[in-house]
C-alpha positions in Angstrom: -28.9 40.4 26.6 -27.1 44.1 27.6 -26.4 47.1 25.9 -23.5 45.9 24.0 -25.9 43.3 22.2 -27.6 46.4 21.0 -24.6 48.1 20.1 -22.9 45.3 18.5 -25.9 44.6 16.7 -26.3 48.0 15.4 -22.6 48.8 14.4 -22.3 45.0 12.5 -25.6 46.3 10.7 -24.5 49.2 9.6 -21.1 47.4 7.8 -23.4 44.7 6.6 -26.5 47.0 5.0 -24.6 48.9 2.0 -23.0 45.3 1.5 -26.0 43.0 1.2 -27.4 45.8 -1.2 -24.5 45.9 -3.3 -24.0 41.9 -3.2 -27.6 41.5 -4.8 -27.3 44.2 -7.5 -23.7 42.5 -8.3 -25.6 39.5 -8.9 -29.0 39.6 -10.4 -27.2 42.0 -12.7 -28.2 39.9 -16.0 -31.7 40.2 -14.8 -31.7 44.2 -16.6 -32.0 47.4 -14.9 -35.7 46.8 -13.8 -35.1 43.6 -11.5 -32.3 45.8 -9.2 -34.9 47.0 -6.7 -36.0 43.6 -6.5 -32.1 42.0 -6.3 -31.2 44.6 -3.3 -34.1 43.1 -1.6 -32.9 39.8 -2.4 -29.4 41.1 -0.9 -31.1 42.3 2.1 -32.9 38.8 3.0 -29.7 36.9 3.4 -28.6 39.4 6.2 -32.1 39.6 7.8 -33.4 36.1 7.3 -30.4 33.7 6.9 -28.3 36.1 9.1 -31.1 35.5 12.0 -31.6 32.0 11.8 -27.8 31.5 11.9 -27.7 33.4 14.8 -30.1 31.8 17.2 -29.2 28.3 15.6 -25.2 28.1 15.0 -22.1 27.1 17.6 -20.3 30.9 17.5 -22.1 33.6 20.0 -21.2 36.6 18.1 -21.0 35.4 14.7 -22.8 37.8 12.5 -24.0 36.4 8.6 -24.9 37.7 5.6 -23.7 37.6 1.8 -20.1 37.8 1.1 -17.8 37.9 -2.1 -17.1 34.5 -3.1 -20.7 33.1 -2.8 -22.1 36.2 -4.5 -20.3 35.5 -7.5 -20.9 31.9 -7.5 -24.8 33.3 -7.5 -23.9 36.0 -10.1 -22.7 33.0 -12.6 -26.0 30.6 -11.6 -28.2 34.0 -12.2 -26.8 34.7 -15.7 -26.5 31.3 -16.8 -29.9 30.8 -16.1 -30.7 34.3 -17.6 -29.7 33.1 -21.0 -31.0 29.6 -21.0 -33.2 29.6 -24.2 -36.1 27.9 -22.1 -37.0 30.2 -20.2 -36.9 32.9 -22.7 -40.2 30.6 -24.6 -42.0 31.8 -21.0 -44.3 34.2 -21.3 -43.8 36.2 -18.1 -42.5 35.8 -15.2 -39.1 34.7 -16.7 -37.1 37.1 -14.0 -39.1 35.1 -11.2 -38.3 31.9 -12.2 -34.5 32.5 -12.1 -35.0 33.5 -8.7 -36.7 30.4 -7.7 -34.3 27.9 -9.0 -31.5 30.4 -7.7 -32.9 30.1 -4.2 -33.3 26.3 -5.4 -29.3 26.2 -5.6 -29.2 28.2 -2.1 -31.6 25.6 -0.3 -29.2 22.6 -2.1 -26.4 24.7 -0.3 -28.3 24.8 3.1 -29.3 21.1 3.3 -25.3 20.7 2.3 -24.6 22.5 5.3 -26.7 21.1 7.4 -26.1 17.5 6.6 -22.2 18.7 6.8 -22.5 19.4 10.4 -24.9 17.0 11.5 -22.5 14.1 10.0 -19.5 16.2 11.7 -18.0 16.8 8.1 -16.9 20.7 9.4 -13.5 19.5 8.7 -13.3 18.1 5.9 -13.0 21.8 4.2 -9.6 22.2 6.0 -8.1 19.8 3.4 -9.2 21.5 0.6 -5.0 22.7 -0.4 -4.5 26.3 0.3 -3.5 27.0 -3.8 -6.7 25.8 -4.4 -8.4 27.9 -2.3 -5.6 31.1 -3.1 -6.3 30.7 -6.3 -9.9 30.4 -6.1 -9.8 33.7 -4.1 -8.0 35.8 -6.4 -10.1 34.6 -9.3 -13.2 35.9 -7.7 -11.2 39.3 -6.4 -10.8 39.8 -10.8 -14.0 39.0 -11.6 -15.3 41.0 -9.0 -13.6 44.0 -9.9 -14.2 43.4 -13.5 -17.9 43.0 -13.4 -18.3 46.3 -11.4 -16.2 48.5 -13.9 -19.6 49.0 -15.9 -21.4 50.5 -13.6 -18.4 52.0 -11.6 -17.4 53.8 -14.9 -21.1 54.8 -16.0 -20.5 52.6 -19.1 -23.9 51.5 -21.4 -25.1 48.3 -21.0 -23.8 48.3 -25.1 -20.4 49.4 -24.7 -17.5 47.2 -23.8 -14.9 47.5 -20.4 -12.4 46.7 -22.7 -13.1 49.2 -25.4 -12.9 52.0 -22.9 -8.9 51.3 -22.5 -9.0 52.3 -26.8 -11.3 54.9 -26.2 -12.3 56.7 -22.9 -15.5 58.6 -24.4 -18.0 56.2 -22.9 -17.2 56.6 -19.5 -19.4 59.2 -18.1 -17.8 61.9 -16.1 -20.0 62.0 -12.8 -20.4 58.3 -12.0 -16.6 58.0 -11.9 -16.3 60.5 -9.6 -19.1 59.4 -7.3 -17.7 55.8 -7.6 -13.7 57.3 -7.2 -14.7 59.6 -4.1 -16.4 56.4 -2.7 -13.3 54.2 -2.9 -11.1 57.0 -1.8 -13.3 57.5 0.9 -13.2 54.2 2.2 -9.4 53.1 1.8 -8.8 56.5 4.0 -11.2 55.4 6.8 -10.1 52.2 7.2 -6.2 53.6 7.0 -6.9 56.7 9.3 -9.8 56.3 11.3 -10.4 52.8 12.0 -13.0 53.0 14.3 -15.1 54.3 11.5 -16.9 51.9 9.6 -15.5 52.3 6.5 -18.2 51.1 4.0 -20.5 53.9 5.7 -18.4 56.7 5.1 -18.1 55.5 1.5 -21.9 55.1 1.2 -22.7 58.7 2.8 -19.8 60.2 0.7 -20.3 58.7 -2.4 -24.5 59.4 -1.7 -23.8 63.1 -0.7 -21.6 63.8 -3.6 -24.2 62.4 -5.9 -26.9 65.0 -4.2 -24.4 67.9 -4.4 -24.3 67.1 -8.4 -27.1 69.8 -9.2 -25.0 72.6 -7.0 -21.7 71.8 -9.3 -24.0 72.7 -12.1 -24.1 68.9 -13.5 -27.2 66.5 -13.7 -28.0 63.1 -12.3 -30.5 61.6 -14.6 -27.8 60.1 -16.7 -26.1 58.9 -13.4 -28.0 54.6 -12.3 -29.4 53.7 -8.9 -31.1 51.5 -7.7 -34.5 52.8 -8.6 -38.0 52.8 -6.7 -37.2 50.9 -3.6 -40.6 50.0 -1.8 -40.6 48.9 2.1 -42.4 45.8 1.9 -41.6 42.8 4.1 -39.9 39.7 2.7 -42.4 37.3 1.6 -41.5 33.4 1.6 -43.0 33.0 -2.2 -39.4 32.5 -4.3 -40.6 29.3 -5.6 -44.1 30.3 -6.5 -43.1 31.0 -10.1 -41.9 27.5 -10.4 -45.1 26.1 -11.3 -44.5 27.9 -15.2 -41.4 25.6 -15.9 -42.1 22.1 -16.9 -39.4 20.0 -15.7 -39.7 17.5 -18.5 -38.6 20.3 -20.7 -35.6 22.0 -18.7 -33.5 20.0 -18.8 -31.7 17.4 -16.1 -28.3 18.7 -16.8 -29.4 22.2 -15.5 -30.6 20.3 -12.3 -27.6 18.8 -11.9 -25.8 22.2 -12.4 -28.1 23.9 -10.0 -27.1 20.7 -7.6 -23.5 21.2 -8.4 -23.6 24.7 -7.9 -25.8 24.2 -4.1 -22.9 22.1 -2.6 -20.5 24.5 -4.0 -22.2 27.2 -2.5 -22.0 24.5 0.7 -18.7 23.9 1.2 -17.6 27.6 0.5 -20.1 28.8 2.7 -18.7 26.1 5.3 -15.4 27.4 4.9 -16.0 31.3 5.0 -18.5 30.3 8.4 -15.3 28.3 9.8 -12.7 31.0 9.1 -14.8 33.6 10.8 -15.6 31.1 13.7 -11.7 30.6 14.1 -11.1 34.0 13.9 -13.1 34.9 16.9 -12.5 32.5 19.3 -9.0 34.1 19.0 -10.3 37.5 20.2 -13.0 35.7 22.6 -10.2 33.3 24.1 -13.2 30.2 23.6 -13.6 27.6 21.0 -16.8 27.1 19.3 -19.2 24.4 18.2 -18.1 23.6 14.1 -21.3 21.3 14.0 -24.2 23.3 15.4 -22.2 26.3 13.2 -22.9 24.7 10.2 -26.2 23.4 11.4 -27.1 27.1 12.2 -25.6 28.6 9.0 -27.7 25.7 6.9 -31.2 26.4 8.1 -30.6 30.2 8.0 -29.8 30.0 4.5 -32.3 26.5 3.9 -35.1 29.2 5.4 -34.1 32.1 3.8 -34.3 30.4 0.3 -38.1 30.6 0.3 -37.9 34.1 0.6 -35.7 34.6 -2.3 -32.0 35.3 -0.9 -28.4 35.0 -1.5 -26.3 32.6 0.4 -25.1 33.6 3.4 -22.0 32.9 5.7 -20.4 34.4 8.6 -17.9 37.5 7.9 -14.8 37.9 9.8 -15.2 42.3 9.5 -19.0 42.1 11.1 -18.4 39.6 13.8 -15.5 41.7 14.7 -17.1 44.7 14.8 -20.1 43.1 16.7 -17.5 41.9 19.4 -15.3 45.1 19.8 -18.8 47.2 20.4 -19.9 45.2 23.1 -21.9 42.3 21.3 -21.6 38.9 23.5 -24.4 36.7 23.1 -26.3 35.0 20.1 -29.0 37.6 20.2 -26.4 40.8 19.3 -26.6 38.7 15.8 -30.2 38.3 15.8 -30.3 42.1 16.9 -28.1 43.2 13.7 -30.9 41.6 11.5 -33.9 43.5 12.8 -31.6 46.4 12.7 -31.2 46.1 8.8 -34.8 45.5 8.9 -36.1 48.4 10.8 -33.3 50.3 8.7 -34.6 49.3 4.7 -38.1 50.0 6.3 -37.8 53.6 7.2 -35.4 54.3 4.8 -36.1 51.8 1.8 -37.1 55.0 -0.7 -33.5 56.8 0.2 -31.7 54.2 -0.1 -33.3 53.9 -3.5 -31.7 56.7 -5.1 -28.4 55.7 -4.5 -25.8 55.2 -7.1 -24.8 52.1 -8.6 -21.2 53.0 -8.5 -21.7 53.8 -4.9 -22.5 50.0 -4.4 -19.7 49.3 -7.1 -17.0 51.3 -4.9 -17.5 49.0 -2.5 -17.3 46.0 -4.1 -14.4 47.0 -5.7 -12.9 47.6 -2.7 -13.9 44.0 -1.5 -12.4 42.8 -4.5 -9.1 44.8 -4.3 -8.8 42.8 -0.8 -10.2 39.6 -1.3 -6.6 39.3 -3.6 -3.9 36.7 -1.5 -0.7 38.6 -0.8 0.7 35.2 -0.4 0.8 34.5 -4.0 2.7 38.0 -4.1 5.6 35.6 -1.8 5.0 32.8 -4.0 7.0 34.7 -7.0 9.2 35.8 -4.8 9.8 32.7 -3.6 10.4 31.3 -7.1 14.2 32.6 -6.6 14.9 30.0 -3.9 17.0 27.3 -5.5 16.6 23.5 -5.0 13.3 21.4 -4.1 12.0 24.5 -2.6 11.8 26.1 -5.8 10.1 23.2 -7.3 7.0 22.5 -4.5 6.5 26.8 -5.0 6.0 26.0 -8.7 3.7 23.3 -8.6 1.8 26.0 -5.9 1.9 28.5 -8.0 0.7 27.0 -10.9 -2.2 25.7 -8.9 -2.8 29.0 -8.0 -3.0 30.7 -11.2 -4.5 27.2 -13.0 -7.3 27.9 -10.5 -7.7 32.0 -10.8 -7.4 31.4 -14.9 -10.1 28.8 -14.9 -12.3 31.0 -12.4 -12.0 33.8 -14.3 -12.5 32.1 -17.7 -14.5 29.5 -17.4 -16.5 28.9 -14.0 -16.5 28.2 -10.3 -17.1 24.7 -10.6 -14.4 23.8 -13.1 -12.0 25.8 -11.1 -12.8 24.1 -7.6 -12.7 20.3 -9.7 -9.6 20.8 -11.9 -7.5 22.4 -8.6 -8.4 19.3 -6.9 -7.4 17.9 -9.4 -4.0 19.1 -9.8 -3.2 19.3 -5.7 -4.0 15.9 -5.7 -1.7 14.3 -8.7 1.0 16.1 -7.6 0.3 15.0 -4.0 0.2 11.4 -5.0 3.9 12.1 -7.6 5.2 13.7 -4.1 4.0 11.3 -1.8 5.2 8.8 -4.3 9.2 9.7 -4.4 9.7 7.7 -1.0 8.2 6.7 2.1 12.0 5.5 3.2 12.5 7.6 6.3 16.1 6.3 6.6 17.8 3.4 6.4 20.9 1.5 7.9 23.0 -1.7 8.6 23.9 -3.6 11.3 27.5 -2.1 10.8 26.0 1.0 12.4 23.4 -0.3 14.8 23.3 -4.0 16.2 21.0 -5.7 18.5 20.9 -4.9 22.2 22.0 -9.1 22.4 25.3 -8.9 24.4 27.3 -11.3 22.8 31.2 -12.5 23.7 33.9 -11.1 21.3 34.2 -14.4 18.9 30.8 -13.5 17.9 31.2 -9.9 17.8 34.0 -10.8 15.4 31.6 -12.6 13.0 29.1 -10.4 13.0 31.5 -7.3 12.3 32.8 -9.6 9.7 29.2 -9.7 7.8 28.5 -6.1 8.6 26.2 -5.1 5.2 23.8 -8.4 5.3 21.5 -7.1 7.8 19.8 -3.9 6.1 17.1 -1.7 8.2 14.3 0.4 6.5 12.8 3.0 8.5 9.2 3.6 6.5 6.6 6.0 7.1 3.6 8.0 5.9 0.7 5.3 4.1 1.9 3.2 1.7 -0.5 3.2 -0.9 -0.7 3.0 -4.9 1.7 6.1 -5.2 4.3 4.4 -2.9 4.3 1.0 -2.7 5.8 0.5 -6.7 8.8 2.7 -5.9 9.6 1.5 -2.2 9.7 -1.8 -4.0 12.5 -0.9 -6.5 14.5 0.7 -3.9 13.9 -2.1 -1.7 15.3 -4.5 -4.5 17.7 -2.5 -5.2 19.5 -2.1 -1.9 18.9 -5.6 -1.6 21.5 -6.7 -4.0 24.4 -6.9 -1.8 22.0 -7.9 1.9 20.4 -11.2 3.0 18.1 -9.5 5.6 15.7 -6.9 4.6 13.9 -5.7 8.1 11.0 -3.0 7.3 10.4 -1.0 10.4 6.8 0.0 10.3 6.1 1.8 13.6 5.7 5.5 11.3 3.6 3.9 8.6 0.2 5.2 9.2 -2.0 3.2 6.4 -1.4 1.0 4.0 -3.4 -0.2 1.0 -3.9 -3.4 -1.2 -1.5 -2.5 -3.5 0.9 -1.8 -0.3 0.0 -5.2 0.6 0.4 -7.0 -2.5 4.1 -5.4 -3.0 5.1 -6.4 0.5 3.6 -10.2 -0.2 5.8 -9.4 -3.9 9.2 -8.9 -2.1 8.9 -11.4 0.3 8.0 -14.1 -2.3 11.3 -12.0 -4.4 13.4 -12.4 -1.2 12.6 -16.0 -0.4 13.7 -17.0 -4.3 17.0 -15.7 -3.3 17.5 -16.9 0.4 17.0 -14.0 1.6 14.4 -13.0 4.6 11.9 -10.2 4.9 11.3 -9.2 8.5 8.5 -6.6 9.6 8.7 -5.0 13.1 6.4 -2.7 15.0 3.5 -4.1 13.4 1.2 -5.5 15.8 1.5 -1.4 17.6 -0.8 -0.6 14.9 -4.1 -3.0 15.1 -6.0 -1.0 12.5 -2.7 -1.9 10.1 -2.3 -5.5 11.5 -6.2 -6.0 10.7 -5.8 -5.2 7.4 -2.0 -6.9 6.6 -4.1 -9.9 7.9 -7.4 -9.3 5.8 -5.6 -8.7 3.0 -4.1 -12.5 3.1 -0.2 -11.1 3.6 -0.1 -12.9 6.9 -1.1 -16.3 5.0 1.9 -15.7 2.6 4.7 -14.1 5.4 5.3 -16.9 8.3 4.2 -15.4 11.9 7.6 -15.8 12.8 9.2 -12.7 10.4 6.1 -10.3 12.3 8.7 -8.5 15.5 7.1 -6.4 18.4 10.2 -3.9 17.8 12.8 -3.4 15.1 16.0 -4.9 17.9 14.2 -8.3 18.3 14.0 -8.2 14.2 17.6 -7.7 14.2 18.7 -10.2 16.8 16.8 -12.8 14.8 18.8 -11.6 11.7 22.1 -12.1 14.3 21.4 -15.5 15.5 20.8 -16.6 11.6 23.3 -15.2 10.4 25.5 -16.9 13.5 24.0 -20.4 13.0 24.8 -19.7 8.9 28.6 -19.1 9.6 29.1 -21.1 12.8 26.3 -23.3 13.9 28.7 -24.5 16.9 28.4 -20.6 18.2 24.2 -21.3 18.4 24.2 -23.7 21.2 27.8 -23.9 22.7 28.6 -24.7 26.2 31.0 -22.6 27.6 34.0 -23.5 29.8 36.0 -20.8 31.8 38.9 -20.9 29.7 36.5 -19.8 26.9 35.3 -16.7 28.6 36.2 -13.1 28.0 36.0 -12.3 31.7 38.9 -14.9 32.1 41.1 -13.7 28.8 44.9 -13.8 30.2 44.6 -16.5 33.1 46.8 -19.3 33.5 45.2 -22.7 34.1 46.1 -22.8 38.1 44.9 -19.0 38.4 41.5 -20.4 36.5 41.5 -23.8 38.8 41.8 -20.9 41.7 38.4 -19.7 40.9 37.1 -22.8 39.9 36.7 -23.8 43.1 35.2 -20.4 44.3 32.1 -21.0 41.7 28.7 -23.0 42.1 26.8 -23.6 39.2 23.3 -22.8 39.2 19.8 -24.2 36.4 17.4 -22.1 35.6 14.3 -22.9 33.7 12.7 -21.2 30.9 10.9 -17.9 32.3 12.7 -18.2 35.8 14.2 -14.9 37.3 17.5 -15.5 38.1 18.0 -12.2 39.1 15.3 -10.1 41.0 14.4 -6.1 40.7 15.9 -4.8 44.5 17.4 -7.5 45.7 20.5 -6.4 47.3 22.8 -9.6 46.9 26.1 -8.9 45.1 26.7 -12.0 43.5 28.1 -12.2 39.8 27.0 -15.0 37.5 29.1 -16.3 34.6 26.5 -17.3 31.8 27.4 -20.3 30.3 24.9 -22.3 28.3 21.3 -20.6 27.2 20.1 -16.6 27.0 18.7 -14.3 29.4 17.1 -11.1 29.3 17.6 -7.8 31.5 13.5 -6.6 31.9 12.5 -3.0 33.4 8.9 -2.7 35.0 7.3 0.2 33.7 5.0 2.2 36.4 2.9 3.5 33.9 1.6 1.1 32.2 2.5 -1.5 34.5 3.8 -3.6 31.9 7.6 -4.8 31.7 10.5 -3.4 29.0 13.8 -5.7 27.9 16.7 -3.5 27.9 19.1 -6.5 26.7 19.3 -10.2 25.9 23.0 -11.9 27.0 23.9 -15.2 25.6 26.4 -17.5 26.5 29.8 -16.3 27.5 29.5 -13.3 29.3 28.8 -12.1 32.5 25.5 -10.5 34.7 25.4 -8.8 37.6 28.8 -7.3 37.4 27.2 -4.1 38.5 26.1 -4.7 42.0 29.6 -6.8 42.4 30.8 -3.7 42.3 28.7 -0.7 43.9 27.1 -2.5 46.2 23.8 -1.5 44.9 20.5 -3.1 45.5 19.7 -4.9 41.8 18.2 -2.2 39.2 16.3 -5.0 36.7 15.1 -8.3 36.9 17.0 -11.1 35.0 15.1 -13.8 33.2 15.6 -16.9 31.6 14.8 -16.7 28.0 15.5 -20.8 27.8 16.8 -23.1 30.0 19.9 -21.8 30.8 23.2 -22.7 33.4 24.7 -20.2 35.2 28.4 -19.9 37.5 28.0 -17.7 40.7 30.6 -16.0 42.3 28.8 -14.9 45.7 30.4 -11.6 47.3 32.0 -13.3 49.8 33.9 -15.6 47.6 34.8 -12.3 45.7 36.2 -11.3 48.7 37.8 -14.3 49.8 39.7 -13.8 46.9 40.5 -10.3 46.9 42.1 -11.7 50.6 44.4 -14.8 49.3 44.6 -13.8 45.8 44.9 -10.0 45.3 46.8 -10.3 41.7 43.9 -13.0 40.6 41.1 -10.5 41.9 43.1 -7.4 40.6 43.2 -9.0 37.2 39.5 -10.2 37.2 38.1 -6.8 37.8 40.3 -5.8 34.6 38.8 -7.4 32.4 34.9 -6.5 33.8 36.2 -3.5 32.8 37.2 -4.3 29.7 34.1 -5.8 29.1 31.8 -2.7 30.2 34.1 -0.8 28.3 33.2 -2.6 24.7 29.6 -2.2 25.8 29.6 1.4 26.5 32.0 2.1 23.2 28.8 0.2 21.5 26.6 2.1 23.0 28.3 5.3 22.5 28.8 4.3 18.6 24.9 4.0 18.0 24.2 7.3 19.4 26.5 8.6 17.4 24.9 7.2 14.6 21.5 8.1 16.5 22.5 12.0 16.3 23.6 12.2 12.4 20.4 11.5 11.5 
């Protein structure tokens, strides 16, 4: 602890005094004119009490708490809901006290919220709360706010009617409005000019001078409300005392479950307001704080400060600000700004009693005026932007003022539930339109198979039967139905459906049971559907395989990647049209490599060539060897494999099957090999060692000359593929 704890601690203190005062009038306001002594007290607890348990206890060193806007109107509704429940009107005395108890009842159902929130590590689950819930929200609290502080800002008689006085300005008594104008004035100039100011203070001392000068002007102040007889007592932990007078049988359980509704509410708001103020100074500290002892912290100060009869508190992005920029560093310049409101109410509690209510309402007022999101000022604007654009801003929009209409009209809790509500429908509509990322045919992107031209030929001759679907996202309820009609749809004119799921990130049972649907739909029609990437995903493979789809879809349609998919698409759609092509032995008059030679010319070589076996899973080429053979595949497959020094696992680059050639590349740059070659089944091979090579180049110049032609050729096709697919690669 240094100096700038005491500073910090002092200068957040002095922004969060006048506000904790005002916050409690605001809401025990349906309690009468009597109870306000007792409700800035009440104010005052959830800065000394909560604010100093949250400090010592939560994850953010200089976060200071206290009562803020949108919980103090969620207390103002509980307060004078409960103020005119006909039950406690039947008590004989005490009623004011026992509104206060089951009020701090709501506030301890808040605290154990918060606890429990961050104990479970549920911090984050306010982040998905959608932002037009939350805008809206907001700038139905910044009306309300402003609206429920006109009366006392104005001077108006607890009889007389806000809107009345736009008909008829009689009521409004001279001298409060100019307290409560010089106050707002006073406090939009300091924070515009003279920033390092705190504003609410020069409001308070303006707006409290002015209201002492009265008697000089010639005018009088007993018309004017305050506060009234403010006595410096310390808080006492007996809020539920009063209790005991209600009997529980009687009051009934729907107001328990209001008050329990209305305690998580003030929970999860309280988490988010905590959060947002913890975010906002790890940006100015440069550190990242704790989210679950925060909410830990901020739960017991306000589970605590419930027995003393408090408002809920929460950490405020101004005070913790102000703490940090005077030199506040450590947990106890928070714990330091509560005694310092402490010492503050008890040397000054009769003072502060005389100040006027539209001193406090100024500064509400002004609260209000900024708790208002500009961002739903861009929203209309943005409402000129044609296309889909236009349509997501409407659907946020309405949110938006759904949420503000229902705040304002109804209540809090209605607001929160129906924007939910709303967000999520149209989430599920939007999620619902596709999860299709893209899709294509073989006609744009074939297997990495090397094949010889004839079947090339037949393949480019059956171009649309192999179709491709890209998915991503979960494919759940909202989903599923239309991916299915799309899918049948496209399906019309293709034999091979191939559903690429490496993006998908869940899937549910009604995913599941359309997927088993199609493939039952497919198989009716002698068509295939083949799922790749799968198995990447074991949560998603646990579940296709839980949810009996595996039972129903053969092992054999489940691909490691999408390419192996589509080469099994190939070779069935090869053994289809030409089941010769499947398991053909090649002679050298049959090969590409040899297009154009005359029988002696091919004799010529034949006698250069020895013909080699391999097994299943043999190399027949090895990663850095440095022989420069070439070898003429002529009966089986191999595959071109890559070790990968990462994961020290292995990566096939390309399969080639019968009738072309391997190796060509090292024939000719004399290169140590760059991948091992592998046997995929027992395959037969023709090597032409180097030498040979070279023997020919020697005797037969025209023979070698035309030979390395058509390698050329041959890389040529392959790297025109290649080029192709990237092409297609790019577009999208």
């Amino acid at each position: 602890m240094g100096k700038g704890d005491w500073v910090g601690g002092l200068s957040a203190a002095i922004i969060t005094l006048p506000m904790s005062i005002a916050y409690g009038i605001a809401a025990f306001s349906a309690l009468g004119p009597d109870f306000r002594p007792h409700a800035a007290l009440i104010g005052l607890n959830a800065a000394i009490i909560g604010g100093f348990v949250a400090a010592l206890l939560g994850g953010v060193p200089t976060q200071i708490s206290g009562p803020k806007a949108p919980l103090t109107l969620i207390m103002t509704t509980v307060v004078a809901s409960l103020a005119a429940e006909p039950i406690l009107h039947e008590l004989s005395t005490g009623r004011e006290w026992v509104v206060l108890g089951l009020a701090s009842l709501c506030v301890a159902v808040g605290g154990i919220t918060q606890v429990l929130s961050g104990w479970l590590g549920m911090g984050n689950v306010v982040k998905y709360i959608p932002y037009p819930v939350v805008s809206g929200f907001m700038n139905g609290i910044a009306i309300l706010l402003v609206w429920n502080q006109l009366p006392s800002f104005l001077g108006l008689a607890a009889t007389d009617s806000v809107t009345h006085v736009f008909l008829d300005f009689s009521p409004v008594h001279g001298w409060t409005l100019v307290i409560g104008a010089c106050t707002l004035i006073s406090i939009f100039v300091t924070k515009r000019y003279f920033k390092k100011i705190p504003s609410f203070l020069t409001g308070l001392i303006v707006g409290s001078g002015l209201f002492f000068m009265i008697p000089v002007f010639g005018g009088s102040t007993q018309q004017i409300a305050a506060i009234g007889e403010l006595r410096a007592v310390l808080p006492s932990p007996t809020a539920f005392s009063e209790l005991k007078q209600l009997s529980f049988d009687s009051f009934s359980g729907a107001w328990m479950l209001k008050i329990f509704m209305y305690g998580i509410i003030l929970g999860v708001i309280g988490s988010m307001e905590s959060l947002m103020s913890a975010v906002a100074i790890d940006n100015i500290r440069g550190s990242r704080h704790d989210s679950r002892r925060e909410l830990i912290g901020q739960g017991m100060g306000n589970l605590i400060a419930s027995f003393f009869g408090s408002l809920y508190a929460a950490g405020s992005i101004p005070r913790s600000i102000a703490n940090y920029r005077a030199g506040g560093r450590h947990k106890i310049s928070g714990a330091i700004c509560s005694l310092m409101i402490l010492f503050i109410f008890l040397t000054l509690a009769p003072q502060i009693g005389k100040i006027p209510l539209s001193v406090f309402a100024a500064i509400i007022i002004y609260v209000g005026i900024n708790l208002f999101d500009r961002s739903t000022l861009r929203l209309f604007q943005a409402m000129r932007t044609p296309g889909s654009v236009r349509r997501d801003v409407s659907v946020s929009l309405l949110v938006n003022a759904g949420v503000a209409a229902i705040t304002v009209s109804i209540n809090l809790v209605w607001a929160v539930i129906i924007g939910v509500a709303i967000s999520a429908a149209y989430f599920i509509v939007k999620m619902g339109t596709s999860v299709i990322r893209r899709e294509y045919t073989s006609e744009l992107i074939c297997s990495n198979r090397v094949r010889d031209c004839k079947q090339i030929t037949i393949l480019n001759q059956n171009k649309n039967v192999i179709n491709v679907f890209e998915l991503q996202g979960p494919i759940f309820f909202g989903s599923a139905d239309r991916l299915a009609q799309i899918l049948e749809a496209r399906m019309a004119a293709a034999t091979y459906c191939i559903l690429d799921m490496k993006q998908v990130t869940e899937i549910d049972s009604t995913g599941a049971t359309i997927i088993v649907r199609l493939h039952k739909s497919l198989r009716k029609m002698k068509k295939w559907l083949l799922i790749s990437h799968i198995n990447a995903n074991h949560g998603l493979a646990q579940f296709l395989a839980i949810s009996g789809v595996k039972l129903v879809i053969p092992e054999d349609y489940f691909f490691s990647d999408t390419d192996l998919a589509i080469e099994w698409a190939e070779n069935r759609l090869l053994e289809q049209i030409c089941p010769a092509e499947s398991c053909r032995h090649y002679e050298l008059n049959d090969l590409d490599i040899f297009l154009g030679f005359s029988p002696d010319e091919i004799n010529q070589i034949q006698t250069l060539l020895t013909k080699n076996r391999f097994q299943k899973g043999e190399l027949v080429i090895r990663e850095g060897d440095t022989d420069r053979d070439l070898y003429i595949l002529t009966r089986g497959s191999v595959s071109v494999k890559i070790m990968l020094p990462l994961s020290q696992g292995e990566k096939r680059l390309f399969t080639f099957s019968a009738g072309v050639v391997v190796g060509e590349m090292a024939l000719l740059d004399g290169k140590p090999r760059s991948a091992n070659v592998q046997a995929d089944e027992d395959s037969e091979v023709l090597c032409l060692s180097r030498a040979n090579f070279d023997k020919l180049l020697a005797d037969q110049p025209q023979v070698a000359a035309k030979l390395l032609k058509n390698i050329a050729m041959v890389l040529s096709h392959r790297l025109r593929a290649r080029s192709d697919e990237l092409r297609v690669w790019a577009d999208y």
